[in-house]
C-alpha positions as CSV (number, residue, x, y, z in Angstrom):
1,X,0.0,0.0,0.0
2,X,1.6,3.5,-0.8
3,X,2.6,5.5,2.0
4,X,0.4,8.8,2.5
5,X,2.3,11.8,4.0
6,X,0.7,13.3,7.0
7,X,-0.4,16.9,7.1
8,X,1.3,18.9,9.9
9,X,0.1,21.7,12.1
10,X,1.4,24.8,11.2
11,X,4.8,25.0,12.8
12,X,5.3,21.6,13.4
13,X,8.8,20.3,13.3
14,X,9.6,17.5,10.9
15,X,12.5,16.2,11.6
16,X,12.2,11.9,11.8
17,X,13.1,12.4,15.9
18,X,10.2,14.5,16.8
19,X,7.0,14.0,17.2
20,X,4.7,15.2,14.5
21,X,1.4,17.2,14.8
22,X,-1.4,15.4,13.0
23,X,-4.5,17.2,11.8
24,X,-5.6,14.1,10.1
25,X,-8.2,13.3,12.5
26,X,-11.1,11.4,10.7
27,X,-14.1,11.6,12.8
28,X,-15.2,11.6,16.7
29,X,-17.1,9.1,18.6
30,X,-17.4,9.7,22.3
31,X,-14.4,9.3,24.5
32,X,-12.5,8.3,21.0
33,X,-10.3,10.2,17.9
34,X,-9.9,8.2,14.9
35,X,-7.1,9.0,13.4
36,X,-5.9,8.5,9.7
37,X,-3.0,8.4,7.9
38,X,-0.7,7.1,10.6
39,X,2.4,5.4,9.6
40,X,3.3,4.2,13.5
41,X,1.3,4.3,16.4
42,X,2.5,1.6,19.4
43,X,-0.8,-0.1,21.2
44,X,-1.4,2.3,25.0
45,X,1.3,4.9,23.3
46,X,0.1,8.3,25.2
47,X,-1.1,11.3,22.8
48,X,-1.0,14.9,23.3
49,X,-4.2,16.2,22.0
50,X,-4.2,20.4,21.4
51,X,-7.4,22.1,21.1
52,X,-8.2,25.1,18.7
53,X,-8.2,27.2,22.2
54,X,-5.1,26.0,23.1
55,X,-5.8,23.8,25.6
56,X,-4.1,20.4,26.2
57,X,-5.8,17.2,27.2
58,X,-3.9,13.8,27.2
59,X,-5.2,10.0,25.6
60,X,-3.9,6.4,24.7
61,X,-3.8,4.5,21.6
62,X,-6.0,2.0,21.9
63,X,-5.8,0.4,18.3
64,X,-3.9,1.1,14.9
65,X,-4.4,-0.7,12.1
66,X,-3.8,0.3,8.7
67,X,-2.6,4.0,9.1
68,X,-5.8,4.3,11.2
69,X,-5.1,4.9,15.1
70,X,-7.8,4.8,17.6
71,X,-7.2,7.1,20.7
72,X,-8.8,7.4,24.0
73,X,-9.0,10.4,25.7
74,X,-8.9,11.1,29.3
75,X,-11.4,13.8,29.6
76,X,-14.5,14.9,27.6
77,X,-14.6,15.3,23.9
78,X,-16.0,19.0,23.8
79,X,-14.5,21.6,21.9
80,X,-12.7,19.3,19.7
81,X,-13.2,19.5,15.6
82,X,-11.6,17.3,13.3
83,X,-10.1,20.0,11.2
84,X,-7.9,22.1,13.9
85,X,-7.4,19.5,16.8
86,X,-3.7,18.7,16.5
87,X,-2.9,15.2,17.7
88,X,0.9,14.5,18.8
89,X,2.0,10.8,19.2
90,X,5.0,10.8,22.2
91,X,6.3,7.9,21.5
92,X,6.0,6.0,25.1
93,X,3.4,4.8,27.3
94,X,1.6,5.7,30.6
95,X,3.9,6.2,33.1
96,X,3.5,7.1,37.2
97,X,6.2,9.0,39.0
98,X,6.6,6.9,42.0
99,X,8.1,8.0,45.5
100,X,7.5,7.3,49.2
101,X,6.0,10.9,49.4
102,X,3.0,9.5,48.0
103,X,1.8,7.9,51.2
104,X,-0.4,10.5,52.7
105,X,-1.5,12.1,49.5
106,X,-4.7,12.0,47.6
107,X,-4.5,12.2,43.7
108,X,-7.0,11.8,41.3
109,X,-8.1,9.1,38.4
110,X,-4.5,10.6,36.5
111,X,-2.2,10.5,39.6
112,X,-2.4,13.9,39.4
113,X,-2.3,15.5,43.3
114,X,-6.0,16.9,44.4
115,X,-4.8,18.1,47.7
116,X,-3.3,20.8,47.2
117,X,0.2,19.6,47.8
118,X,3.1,19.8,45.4
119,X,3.3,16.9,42.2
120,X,5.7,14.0,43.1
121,X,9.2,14.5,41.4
122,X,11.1,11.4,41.2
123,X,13.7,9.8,39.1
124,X,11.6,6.3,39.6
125,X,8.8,6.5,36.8
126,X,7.2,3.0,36.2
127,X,4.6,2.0,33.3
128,X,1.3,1.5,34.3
129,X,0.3,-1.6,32.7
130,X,3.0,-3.1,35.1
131,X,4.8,-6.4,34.8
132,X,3.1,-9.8,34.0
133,X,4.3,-11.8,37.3
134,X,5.6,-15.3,36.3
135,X,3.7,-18.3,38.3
136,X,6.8,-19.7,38.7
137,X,8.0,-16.8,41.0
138,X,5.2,-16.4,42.9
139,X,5.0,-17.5,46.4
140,X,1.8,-19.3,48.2
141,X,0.1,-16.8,50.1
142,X,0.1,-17.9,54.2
143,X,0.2,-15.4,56.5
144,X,-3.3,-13.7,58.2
145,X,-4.0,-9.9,57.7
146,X,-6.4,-8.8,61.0
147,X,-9.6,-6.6,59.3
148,X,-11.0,-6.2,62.7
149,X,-14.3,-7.5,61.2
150,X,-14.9,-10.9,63.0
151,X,-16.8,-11.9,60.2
152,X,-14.1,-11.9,58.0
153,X,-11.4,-12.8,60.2
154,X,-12.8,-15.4,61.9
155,X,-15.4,-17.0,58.8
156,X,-13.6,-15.7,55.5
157,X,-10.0,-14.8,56.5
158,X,-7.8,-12.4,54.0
159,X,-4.3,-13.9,53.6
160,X,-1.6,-11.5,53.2
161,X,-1.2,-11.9,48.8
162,X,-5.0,-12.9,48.1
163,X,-7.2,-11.2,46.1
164,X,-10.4,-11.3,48.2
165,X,-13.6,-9.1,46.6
166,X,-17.0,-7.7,48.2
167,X,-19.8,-8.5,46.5
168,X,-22.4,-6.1,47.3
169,X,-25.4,-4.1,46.2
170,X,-26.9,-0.9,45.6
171,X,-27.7,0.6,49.0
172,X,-25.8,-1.7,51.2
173,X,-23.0,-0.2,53.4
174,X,-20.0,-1.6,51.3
175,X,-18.6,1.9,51.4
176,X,-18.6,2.0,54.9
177,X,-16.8,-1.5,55.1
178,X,-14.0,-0.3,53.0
179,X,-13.1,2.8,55.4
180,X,-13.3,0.0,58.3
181,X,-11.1,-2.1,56.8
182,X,-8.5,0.8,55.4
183,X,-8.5,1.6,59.4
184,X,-8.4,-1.2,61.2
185,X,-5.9,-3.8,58.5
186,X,-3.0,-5.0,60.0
187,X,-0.3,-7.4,60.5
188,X,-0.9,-9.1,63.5
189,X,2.0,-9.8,65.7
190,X,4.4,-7.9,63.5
191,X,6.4,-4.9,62.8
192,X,6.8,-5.0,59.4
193,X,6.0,-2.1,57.4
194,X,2.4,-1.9,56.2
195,X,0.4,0.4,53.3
196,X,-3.1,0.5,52.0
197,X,-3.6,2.0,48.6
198,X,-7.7,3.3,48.2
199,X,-8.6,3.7,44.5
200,X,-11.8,5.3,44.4
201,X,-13.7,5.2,40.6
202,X,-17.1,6.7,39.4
203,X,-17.9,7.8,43.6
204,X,-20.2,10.4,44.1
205,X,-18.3,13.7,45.4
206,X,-20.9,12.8,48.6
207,X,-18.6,9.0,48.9
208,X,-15.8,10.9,48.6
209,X,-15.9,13.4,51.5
210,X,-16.6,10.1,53.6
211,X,-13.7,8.8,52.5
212,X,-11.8,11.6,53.1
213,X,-13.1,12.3,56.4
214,X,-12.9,9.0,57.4
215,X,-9.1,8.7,57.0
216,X,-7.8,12.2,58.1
217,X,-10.1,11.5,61.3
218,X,-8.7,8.2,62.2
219,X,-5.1,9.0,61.0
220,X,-5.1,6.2,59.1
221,X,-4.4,8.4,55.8
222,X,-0.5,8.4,57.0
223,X,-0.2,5.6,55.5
224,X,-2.3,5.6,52.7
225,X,-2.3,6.7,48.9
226,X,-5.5,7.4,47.7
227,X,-6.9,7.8,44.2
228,X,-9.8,9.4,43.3
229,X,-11.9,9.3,40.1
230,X,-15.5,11.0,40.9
231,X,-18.8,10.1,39.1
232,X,-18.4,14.0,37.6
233,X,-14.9,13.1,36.3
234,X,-14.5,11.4,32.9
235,X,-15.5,8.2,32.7
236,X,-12.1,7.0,30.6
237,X,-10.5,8.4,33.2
238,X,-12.0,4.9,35.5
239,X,-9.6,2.9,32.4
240,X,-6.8,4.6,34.1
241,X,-7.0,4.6,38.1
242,X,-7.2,1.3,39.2
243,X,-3.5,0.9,37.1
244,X,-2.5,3.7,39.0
245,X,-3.1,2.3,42.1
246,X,-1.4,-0.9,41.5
247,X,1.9,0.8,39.8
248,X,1.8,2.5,43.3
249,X,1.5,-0.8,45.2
250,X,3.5,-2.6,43.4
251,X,6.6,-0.3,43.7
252,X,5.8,0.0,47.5
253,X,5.7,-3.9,47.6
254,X,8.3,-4.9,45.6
255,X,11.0,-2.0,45.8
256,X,10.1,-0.8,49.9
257,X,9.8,-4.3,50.8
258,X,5.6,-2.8,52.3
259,X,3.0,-5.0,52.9
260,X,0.3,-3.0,50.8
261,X,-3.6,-3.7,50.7
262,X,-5.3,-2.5,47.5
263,X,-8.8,-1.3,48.1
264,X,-10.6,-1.2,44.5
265,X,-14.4,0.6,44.4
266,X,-16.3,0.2,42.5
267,X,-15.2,-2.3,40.0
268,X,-18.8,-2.0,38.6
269,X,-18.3,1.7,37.2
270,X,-14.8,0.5,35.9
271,X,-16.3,-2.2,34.0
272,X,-19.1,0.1,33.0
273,X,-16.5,2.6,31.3
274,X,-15.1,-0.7,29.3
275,X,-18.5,-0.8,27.9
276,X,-18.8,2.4,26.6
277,X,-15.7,2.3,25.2
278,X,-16.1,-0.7,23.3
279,X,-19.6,0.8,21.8
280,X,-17.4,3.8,20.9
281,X,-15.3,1.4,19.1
282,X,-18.9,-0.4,17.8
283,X,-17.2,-3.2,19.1
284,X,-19.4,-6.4,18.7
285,X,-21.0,-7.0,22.4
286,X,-20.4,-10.1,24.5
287,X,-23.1,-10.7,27.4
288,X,-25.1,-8.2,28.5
289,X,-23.2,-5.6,26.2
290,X,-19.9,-6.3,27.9
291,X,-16.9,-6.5,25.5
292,X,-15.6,-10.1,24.9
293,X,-12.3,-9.7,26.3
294,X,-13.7,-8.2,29.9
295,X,-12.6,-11.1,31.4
296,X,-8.9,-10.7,30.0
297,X,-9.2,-7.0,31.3
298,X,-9.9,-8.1,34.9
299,X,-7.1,-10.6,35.1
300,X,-4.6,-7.9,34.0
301,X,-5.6,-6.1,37.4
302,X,-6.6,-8.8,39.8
303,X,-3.4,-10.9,39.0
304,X,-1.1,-7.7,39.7
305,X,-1.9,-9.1,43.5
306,X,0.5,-12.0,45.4
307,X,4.1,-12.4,46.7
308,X,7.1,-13.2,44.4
309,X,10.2,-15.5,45.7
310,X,12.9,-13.5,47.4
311,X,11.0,-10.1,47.9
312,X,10.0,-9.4,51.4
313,X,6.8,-7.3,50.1
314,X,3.4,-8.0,49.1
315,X,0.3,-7.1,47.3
316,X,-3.4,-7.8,48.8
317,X,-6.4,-7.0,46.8
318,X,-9.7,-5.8,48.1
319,X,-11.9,-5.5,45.2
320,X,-15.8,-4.0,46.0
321,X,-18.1,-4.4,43.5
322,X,-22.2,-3.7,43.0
323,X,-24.5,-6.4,41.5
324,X,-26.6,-5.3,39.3
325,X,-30.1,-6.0,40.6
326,X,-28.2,-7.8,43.1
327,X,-27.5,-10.8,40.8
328,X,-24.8,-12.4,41.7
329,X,-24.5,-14.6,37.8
330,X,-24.1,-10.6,36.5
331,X,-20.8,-10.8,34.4
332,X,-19.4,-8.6,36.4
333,X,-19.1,-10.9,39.8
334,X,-19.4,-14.0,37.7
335,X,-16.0,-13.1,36.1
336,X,-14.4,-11.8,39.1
337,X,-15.0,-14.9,41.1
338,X,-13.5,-17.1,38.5
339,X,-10.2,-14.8,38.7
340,X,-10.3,-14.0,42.5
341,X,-9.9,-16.8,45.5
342,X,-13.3,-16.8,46.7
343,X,-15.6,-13.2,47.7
344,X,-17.6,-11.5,50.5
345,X,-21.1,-11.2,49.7
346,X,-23.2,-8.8,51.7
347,X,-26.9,-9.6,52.4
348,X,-29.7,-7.2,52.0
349,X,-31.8,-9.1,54.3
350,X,-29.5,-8.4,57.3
351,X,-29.3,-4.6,56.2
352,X,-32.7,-4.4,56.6
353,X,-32.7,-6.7,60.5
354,X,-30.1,-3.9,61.4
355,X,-27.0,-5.5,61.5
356,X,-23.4,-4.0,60.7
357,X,-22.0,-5.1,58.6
358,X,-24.3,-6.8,56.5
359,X,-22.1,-9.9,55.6
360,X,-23.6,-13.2,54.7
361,X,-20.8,-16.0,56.0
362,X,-23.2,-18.4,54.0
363,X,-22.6,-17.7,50.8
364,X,-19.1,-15.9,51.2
365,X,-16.1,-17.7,50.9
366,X,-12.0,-17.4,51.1
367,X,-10.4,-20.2,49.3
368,X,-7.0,-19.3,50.7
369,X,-8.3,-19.1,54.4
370,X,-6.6,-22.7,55.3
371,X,-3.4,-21.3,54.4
372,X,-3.4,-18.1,56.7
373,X,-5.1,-19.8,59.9
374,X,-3.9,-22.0,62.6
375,X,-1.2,-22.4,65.1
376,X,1.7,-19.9,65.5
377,X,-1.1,-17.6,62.7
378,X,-4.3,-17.2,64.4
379,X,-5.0,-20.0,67.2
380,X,-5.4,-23.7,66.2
381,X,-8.8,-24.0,67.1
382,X,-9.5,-21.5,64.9
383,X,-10.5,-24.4,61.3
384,X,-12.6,-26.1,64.4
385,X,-14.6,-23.2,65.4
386,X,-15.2,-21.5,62.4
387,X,-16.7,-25.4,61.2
388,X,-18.7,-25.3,63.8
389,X,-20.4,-22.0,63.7
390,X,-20.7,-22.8,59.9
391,X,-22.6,-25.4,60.8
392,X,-24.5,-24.6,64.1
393,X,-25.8,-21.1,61.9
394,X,-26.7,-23.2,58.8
395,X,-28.9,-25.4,61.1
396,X,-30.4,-22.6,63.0
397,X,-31.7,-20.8,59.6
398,X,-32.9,-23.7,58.5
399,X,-35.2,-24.0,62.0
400,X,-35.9,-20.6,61.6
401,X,-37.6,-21.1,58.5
402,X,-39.9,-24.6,59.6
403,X,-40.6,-22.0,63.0
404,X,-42.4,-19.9,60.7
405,X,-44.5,-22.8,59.2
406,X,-45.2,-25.0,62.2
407,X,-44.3,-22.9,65.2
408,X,-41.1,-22.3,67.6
409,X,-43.6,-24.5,70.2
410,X,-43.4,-27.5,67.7
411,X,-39.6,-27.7,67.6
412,X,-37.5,-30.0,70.2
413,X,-35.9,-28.5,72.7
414,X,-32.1,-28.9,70.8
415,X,-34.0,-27.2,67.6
416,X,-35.0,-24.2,69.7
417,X,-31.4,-24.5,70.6
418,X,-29.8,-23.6,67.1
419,X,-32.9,-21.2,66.5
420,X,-30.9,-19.2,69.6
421,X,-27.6,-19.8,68.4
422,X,-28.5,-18.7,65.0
423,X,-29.6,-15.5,66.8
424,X,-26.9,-14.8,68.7
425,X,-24.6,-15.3,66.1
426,X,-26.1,-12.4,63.8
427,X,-26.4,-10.1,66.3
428,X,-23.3,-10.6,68.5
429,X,-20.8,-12.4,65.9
430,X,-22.0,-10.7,62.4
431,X,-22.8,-7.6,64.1
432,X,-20.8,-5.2,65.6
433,X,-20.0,-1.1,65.6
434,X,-18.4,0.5,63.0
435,X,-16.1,1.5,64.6
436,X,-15.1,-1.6,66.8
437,X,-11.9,-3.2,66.3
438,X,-11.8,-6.9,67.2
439,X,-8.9,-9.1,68.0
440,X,-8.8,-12.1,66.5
441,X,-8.5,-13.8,70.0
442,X,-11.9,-11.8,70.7
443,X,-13.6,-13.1,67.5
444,X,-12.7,-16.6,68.9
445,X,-14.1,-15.7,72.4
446,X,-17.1,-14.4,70.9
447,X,-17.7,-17.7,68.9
448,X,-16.7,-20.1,72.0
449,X,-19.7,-18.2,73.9
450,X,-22.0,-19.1,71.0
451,X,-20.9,-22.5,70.8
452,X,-21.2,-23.1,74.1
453,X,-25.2,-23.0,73.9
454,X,-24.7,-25.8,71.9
455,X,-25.1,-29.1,73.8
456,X,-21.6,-31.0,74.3
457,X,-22.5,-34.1,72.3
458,X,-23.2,-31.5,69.3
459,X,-19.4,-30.2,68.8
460,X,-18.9,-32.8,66.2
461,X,-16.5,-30.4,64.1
462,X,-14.3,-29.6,67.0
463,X,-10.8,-31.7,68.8
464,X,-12.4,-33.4,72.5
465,X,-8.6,-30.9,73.2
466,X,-10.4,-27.6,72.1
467,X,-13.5,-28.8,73.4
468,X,-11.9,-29.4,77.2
469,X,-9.6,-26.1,76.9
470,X,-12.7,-23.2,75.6
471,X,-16.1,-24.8,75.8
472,X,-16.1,-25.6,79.7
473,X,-14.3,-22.3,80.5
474,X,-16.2,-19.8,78.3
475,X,-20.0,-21.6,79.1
476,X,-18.9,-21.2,83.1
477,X,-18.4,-17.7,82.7
């Protein structure tokens, strides 16, 4: 095919080593420029975009094919016109100027600062897309991170390298949950150095005071980045932050030798900006209008979490996302779950009883929770007990529903039993203040007390040891 020349801007410089103004652009769709007449143009290569007024705004290649590049911008389309925009290809790719005067700072969707402090100058600029991290060099994740939530500590434990998301809903406190868990995370028993990086995307300016507030109130924002993309921001923008956040965490991690915990909300908008830039594209849609490769997006993220041989650091991943109608089969949490190691699923039904936080232990699950529990961890009864409550709640629901056929007078006296168990463990186990901060030796106490309801002979999931050293002890007091 024969070569066509590009038309500068006015001005431009020609020379092979410089970029080269285009004024080629073709026509506008959205968030995107297509632009013709484009000899080389390398996949997420960042583009300068100058408007007829002057102003600058910034975008990524996202395709080129055939002297035709397709570029996303970071920020609305208006005031743009194919024939005077001037498009300049820089030749590189996203990068993030990284430094250890980033914990303590809030930035927005761009890692640009939104708190009035100064931008970070550093030497240490990494891409964004990160590294792919080779299976062979990653480590098994083992060791328990303490949330403070008993809930999750005790039923659906994070291990320190896991990717672990909230499913939630529209309504429920998952918001909330996240500034818990931002304040209360930490090693247990250990000094090393710990970091919690919050990316924010789509959030109401409302979510993001409470944020805010939340952090600079408890002081937990010392040792936290945060990144914020609002619901007013662009939505392209949402492509960006979450990369952001884990170029952060990942030099923390790997180059500090930090523990980090990456808090991701609201994976829902994110995927919600894929889809509008694959109809931009007039992509052909996969389910529900999602683009095909949604599920190869995700990974790209979600596997930027774990421990690598020989590195003292580590990357934990907190993903919260919103069902759509609450349906869990949504593509959304159906492809996270088949990348993450298990999820937290909160339950509208205990929203509305009243109890904080909302967390159904039923249908929640941490596939990796084996691996950071036990002796010289937690406590070794802790497999035993969380067995047992498993069971002894499962039994009580089911009561609780013949109760409401038959009657509570109509059930033996060991049924009426787990009806109270089941009870007691929603209110006293599940529930709890937002701002209470449990041990995990307290989550234990907690679910010995519940247990210990339980007639003797029922303990079937627990060691006669455990049985002899808690049940005896906590029922007496």
């Amino acid at each position: 095919m024969a070569s066509t020349k590009p038309k500068a801007a006015a001005g431009a410089v020609s020379s092979s080593d410089m970029p080269i103004d285009y004024r080629t652009i073709d026509r506008i769709s959205g968030p995107l420029l297509f632009v013709r007449d484009i000899e080389r143009a390398a996949y997420g290569e960042i583009v300068e975009i100058t408007l007829p007024n002057g102003e600058r705004r910034q975008g990524q290649v996202l395709d080129s094919r055939k002297g035709l590049a397709i570029v996303q911008v970071f920020g609305p389309t208006m005031g743009m016109d194919v024939e005077t925009t001037a498009v300049r290809f820089m030749g590189k790719v996203a990068t993030l100027a990284v430094s250890d005067a980033m914990l303590g700072r809030v930035f927005n969707g761009l890692g640009e600062p939104r708190d009035g402090g100064p931008r970070i100058i550093s030497d240490k600029e990494l891409e964004i897309v990160g590294n792919a991290m080779n299976p062979y060099s990653r480590e098994e994740p083992s060791e328990f991170i303490q949330t403070g939530l008993t809930n999750i500590d005790m039923m659906n434990t994070l291990v320190r390298g896991q990717k672990l998301p909230i499913f939630s809903g529209a309504g429920l406190p998952h918001n909330q949950i996240a500034a818990q868990i931002v304040r209360q995370a930490k090693l247990r028993n250990s000094s090393e150095s710990f970091a919690v990086i919050f990316a924010a995307m789509g959030i109401t300016s409302e979510e993001a005071n409470f944020f805010l507030k939340e952090f600079e109130s408890t002081g937990a924002l010392e040792r936290t980045v945060v990144f914020l993309n609002l619901s007013s921001d662009p939505s392209m923008e949402r492509i960006i932050t979450p990369r952001m956040a884990l170029t952060t965490a990942e030099f923390l991690a790997y180059e500090r030798d930090m523990h980090v915990l990456v808090v991701l909300t609201d994976m829902t908008n994110y995927c919600e900006a894929l889809r509008e830039i694959a109809a931009a594209r007039e992509e052909v849609p996969g389910r529900r209008g999602y683009p095909g490769y949604m599920y190869t997006d995700l990974a790209t993220l979600y596997e930027r979490a774990g421990k690598i041989h020989g590195r003292k650091g580590s990357i934990t991943q907190l993903p919260i996302l919103t069902m759509p109608a609450d349906d869990i089969t949504h593509p959304i949490p159906d492809l996270t779950g088949y990348i993450t190691e298990g999820q937290i699923v909160a339950s509208r039904d205990l929203q509305r009883r009243g109890i904080y936080p909302p967390i159904d232990v039923l249908t929640s699950l941490s596939r990796l929770m084996n691996q950071g529990i036990g002796k010289g961890r937690t406590r070794d009864d802790h497999r035993g007990v969380a067995d047992q409550l498993y069971a002894a709640y499962a039994t009580g629901k089911d009561q609780r529903a013949l109760s409401a056929i038959v009657g509570e007078e109509s059930l033996s006296e060991v049924d009426r039993i787990y009806l109270k168990v089941a009870d007691r463990f929603e209110a006293e186990f599940v529930g709890q203040r937002p701002d209470e901060d449990r041990t995990i030796d307290e989550s234990l106490a907690i679910g010995w007390s519940i247990l210990s309801e339980l007639p003797e002979a029922e303990l079937k999931r627990l060691k006669p040891e455990f049985i002899q050293q808690y049940y005896q002890r906590t029922k007496a007091a």
